[in-house]
C-alpha positions, 0 to 999 in steps of 0.5 A: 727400360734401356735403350738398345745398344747399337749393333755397330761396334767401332775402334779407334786405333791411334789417339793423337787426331784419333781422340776427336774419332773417339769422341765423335764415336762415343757420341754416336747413336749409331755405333757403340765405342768398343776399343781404344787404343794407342802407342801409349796405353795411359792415354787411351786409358784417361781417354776411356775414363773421360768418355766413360766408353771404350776398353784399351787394348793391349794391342792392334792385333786384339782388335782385330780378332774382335769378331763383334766389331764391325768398324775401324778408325785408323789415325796412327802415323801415316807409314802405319796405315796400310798395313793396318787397313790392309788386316782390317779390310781383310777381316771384314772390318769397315775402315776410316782412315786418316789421310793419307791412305796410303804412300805408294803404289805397291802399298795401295795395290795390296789395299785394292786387293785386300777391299775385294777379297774381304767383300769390299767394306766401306773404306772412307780417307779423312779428307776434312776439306770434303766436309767444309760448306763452302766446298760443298755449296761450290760443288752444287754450282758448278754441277748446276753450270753456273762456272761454265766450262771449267779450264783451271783449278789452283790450290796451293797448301800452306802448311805453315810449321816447319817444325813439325818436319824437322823435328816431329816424327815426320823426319823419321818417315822413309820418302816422307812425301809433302805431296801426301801429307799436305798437298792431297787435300788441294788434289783431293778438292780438285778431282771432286770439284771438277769430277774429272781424272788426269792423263799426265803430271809434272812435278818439281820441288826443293828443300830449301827451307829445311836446308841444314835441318833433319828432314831429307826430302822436298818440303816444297812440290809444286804439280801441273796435271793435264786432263782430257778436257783441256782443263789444267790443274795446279797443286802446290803443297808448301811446308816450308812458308813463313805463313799461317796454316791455311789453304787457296783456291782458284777455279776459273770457268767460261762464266765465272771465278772462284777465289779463297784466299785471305780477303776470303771466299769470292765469286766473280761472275763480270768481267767489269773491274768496277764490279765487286764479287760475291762473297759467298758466306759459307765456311771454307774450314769443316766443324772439326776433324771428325765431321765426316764420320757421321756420313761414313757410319749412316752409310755402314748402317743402312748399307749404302753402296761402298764401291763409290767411296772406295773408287775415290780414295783410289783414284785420289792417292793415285793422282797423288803419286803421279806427282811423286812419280814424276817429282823422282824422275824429272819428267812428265808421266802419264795416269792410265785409268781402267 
């Protein structure tokens, strides 16, 4: 006998970073590849033929009208994205989307609106950083004391490939923000590692490094939130840099430091400089792009709460646009949290 299929139906809209959802979903015991489709319909097409799953679609609007479907995952290009979620959500259909989220507020009010009145689906942002394992065993120990009283949080994103905003499709983007294309992941770590929300933010940036080039924006944004705690966080989000893609961390507490940076992941526990660090063995990178979709469909399945993650992502894109709020008025501004 065959086994049963998945009651789950999944989409995948968008197969530039979408195919390894795509594989990831073809591979799943929990849902069942239903769509796929893409820009370039010979693409979803080989995709479809490769994986021996998946039917193209002629349109975003066919998937849509899908009443079998249960799930999205949405990896087009970043100003697609909310209108996208926003008719998604407002069928019902569960939603995985590829950071960022969104890429301003009004943007994000319609998508707040559009999760409550479609029932409030499951909604994740593609965060990859949440998956890796050094992050994960990071966050174990400092809910567990061992940093003490957290008073700083840097995270610095280099991106390391300036052509891809000077000459990809990121040049064409309205307000094309660093901030939201890079920097989030760094913002994101930082609101979940020290489980805290700011109360203000300044930014300051330039286009020095894409001068004389097609991209118009900052390339460059560097941002200090304040929070209630006293804690102080510091993003920087880097385009420009001659250097490979890579991320740091810092975190300092009362008892201990956490540094990742080339020499690797450090754990400095003594004030002694004659004492070496641990060295945490933990990957600071996560398996692949897709590594957070397990997490998302086992939640759909055995129909976990979807208000927590919901909440997240909105508290994380608006940390974000404080950022670029700020940025665009040369001031410091304020974060009000209901």
């Amino acid at each position: 006998m065959n086994a049963p299929q998945p009651a789950l139906q999944a989409a995948v809209v968008g197969l530039g970073v979408g195919e390894q959802h795509a594989r990831a979903l073809a591979s799943s015991d929990l849902c069942r590849l239903r769509w796929l489709y893409d820009l370039d319909p010979a693409k979803a097409a080989r995709l479809a033929r490769e994986l021996g799953a998946g039917q193209v679609a002629r349109s975003f609007e066919e998937i849509l009208a899908d009443p079998s479907l249960g799930m999205i995952s949405i990896a087009s290009y970043d100003d697609a994205h909310a209108d996208q979620v926003v008719a998604a959500l407002r069928v019902r259909k569960h939603v995985f989307v590829e950071k960022p989220l969104c890429r301003d507020a009004g943007e994000l009010g319609r998508i707040e609106a559009a999760w409550r009145d479609g029932g409030r689906p499951h909604l994740a942002s593609n965060l990859v950083l949440r998956g890796a394992p050094l992050y994960l065993w990071l966050r174990d120990r400092i809910r567990a004391g061992q940093f003490g009283r957290l008073y700083a949080f840097d995270g610095e994103y280099l991106y390391g490939r300036l052509s891809k905003i000077t000459e990809g499709w990121r040049k064409e983007v309205l307000d094309y923000s660093v901030v939201l294309g890079g920097g989030v992941h760094l913002v994101d770590l930082m609101l979940e590692l020290t489980a805290e929300r700011p109360s203000s933010a300044y930014a300051v940036g330039n286009g020095i490094c894409t001068q004389g080039t097609a991209f118009r924006y900052s390339d460059y944004v560097a941002a200090t939130y304040r929070f209630p705690s006293g804690l102080v966080g510091r993003i920087t989000a880097n385009f420009g840099c001659v250097h490979r893609h890579q991320h740091v961390v810092r975190i300092f507490g009362t008892e201990a430091t956490f540094v990742y940076d080339d020499a690797g992941p450090r754990v400095h526990r003594l004030r002694d400089p004659g004492l070496p660090p641990d060295r945490p063995e933990a990957s600071p990178l996560p398996a692949g792009k897709a590594v957070l979709l397990p997490e998302f469909l086992r939640r759909i399945v055995e129909r976990a709460p979807s208000e927590p993650q919901a909440r997240r992502e909105f508290a994380l894109m608006k940390a974000c646009f404080a950022a670029d709020r700020s940025l665009a008025a040369g001031r410091e501004v304020a974060l009000e949290w209901a």
